[in-house]
N, C-alpha and C positions, 0 to 999 in steps of 0.2 A: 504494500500500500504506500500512493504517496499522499501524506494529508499535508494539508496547510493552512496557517492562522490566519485564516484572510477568507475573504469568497472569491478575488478576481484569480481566475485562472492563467495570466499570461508569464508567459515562459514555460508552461509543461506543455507538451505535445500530446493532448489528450488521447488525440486518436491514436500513435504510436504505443502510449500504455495501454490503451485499449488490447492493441492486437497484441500488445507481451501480456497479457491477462492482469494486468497491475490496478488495482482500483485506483482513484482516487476520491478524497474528500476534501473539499475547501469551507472553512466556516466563518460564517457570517460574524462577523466581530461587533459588538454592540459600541465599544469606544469609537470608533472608525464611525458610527451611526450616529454617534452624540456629536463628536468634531463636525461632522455635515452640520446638524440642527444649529450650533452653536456658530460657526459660519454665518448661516444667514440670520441670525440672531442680531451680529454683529453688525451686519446689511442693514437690517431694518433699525434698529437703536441712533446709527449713523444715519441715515436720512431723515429719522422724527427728532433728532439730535435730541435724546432720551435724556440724557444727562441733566443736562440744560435745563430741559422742561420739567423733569421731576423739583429742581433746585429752586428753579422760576414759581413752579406752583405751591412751593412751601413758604414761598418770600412775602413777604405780607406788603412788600412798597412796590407797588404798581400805583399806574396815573389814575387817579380816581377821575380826573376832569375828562378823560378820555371815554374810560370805560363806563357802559350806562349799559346795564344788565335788562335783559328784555324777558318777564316772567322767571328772572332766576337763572339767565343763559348767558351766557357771555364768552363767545366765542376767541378761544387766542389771548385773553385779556393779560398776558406779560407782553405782548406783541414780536410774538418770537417770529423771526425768519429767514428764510432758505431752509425750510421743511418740505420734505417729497416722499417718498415711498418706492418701491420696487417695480411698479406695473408701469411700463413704458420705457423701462432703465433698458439702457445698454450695461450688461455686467460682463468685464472682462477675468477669464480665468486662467492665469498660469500655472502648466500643469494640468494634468489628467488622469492622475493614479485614483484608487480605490472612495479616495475623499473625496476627490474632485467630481468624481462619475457619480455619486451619494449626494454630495452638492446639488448638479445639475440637474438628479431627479426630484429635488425639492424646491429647486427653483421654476422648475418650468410652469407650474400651477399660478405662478407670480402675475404672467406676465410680461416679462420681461425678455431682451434679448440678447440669450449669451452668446458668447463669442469664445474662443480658448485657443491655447497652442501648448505646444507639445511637441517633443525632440519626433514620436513617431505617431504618425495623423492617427485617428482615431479609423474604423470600415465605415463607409456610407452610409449605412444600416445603423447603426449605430447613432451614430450622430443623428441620422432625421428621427429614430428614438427620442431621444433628449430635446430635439431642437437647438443642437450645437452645432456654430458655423467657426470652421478654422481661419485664424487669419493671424499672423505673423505681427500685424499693427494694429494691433487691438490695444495696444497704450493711448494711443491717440485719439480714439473711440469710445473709450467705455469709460461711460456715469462714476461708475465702483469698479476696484480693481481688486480681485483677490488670488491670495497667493496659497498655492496648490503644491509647491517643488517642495524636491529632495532636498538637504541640506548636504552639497561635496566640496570638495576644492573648487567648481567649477562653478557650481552656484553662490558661491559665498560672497554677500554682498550685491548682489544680481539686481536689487535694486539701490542703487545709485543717485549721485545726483541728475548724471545726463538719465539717466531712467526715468527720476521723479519727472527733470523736464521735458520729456517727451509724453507726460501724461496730459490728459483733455484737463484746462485750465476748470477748477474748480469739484473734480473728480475727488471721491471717497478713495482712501487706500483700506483694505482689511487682509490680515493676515494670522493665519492660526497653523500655520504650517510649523516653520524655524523661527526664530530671532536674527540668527546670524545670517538668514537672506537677506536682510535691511540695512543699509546704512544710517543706523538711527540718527546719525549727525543732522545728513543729508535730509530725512524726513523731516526734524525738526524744521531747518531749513525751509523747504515746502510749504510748511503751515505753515509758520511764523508769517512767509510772504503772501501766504493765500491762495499759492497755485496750487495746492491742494487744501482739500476747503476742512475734511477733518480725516482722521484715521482712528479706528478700531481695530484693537492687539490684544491678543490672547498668549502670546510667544513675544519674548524678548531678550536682546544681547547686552549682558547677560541678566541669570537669573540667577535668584529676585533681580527685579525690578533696582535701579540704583535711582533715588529719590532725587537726586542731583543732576540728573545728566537730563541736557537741553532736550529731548525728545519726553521725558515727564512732566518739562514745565513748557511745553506748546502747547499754544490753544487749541481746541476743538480735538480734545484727544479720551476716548473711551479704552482703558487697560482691561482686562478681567488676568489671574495669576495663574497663565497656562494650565485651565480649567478644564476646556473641550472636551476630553474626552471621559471626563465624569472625573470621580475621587476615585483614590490613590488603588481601593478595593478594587475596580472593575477589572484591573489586569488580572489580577488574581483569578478574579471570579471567571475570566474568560478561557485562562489557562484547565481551569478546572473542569469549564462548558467543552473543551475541548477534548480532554483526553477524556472526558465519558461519553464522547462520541468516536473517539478512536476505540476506546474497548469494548464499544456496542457496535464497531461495523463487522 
């Protein structure tokens, strides 16, 4: 048997093990299922700039001359703006592993139109599946950018400053991938000037978090403490969902 802690099958040659009589089993990994949900979590908080607005609706000095409540309603009354949502987004994905494909199947109910790349194109089939269209320049295009990659030598740091500025001026960044694919300088950078309008981070270089360093004190910044894919138990518990499916095959 070959099993693996995963569901996507790429790299085994199924049908080859087929014909050596070799089963396999690939298993659905529920952290891998939580990074998705927590992904576009990120998405959405970033475009109602959730932060914000929790803070804004706790704050008790808003313009009284302004606001005149109609039957007890009063729309927006902090006057927050540049608020959007996901339906109509261009959402760029770099990257297409196991998250990324989790991802896209949760976003496509959105709305929205993703885009992605990838070292190796996704099948045809596949992609009109999800309603994922490849494009190489999807920096320049896409609302929200989220980052999908491996962390190697070759990725590290992948986004950059010439990175940030080739992104569509006033674009979301989200990342729950690595840390060390960011140049957090760089980001800072970004928001401070406003070409990118906010970013949401679940991963960061390094961890913890350093409470000092310019990409914690830029504006328009949502952290979570590389949460994604649940508490610290779920590995565990997967490891275990596992091999009692390996001594039950």
């Amino acid at each position: 048997m070959v099993a693996r802690l995963g569901s996507d099958p790429a790299g085994l040659d199924l049908e080859a093990l087929k014909r050596a009589g070799v089963r396999t089993l690939c298993m659905e990994r529920p952290s891998l299922a939580f990074t998705a949900e927590h992904a576009v979590l990120l998405m959405l908080a970033a475009t109602k700039d959730l932060v914000t607005s929790d803070r804004r609706t706790r704050d008790p000095d808003w313009d009284r001359a302004r606001v005149h409540p109609i039957e007890n309603v009063a729309y927006n009354w902090p006057g927050l703006t540049g608020l959007g949502g996901l339906f109509g987004a261009t959402i760029g994905m770099i990257g297409m592993g196991q998250v990324g494909l989790l991802v896209a199947e949760r976003l496509k109910p959105f709305g929205a139109k993703l885009l992605y790349t990838k070292r190796s194109r996704l099948p045809a089939a596949q992609e009109a599946a999800l309603g994922l269209t490849f494009r190489n320049t999807l920096l320049a295009q896409s609302d929200i950018l989220s980052l999908h990659a491996r962390w190697t030598p070759e990725t590290e740091r992948m986004m950059n400053a010439a990175a940030f500025a080739r992104m569509k001026p006033g674009a979301i960044f989200v990342n729950t991938s690595r840390g060390y694919l960011v140049d957090e300088a760089a980001l800072a950078a970004a928001l401070n000037s406003g070409h990118v309008s906010r970013a949401a981070l679940d991963t960061h270089a390094p961890e913890p978090r350093d409470p000092a360093a310019p990409l914690t004190r830029a504006p328009n910044t949502i952290f979570t403490p590389h949460i994604a894919g649940g508490s610290r138990g779920i590995l565990t518990q997967e490891i275990d969902m596992f091999l009692g499916l390996v001594a039950g095959a």
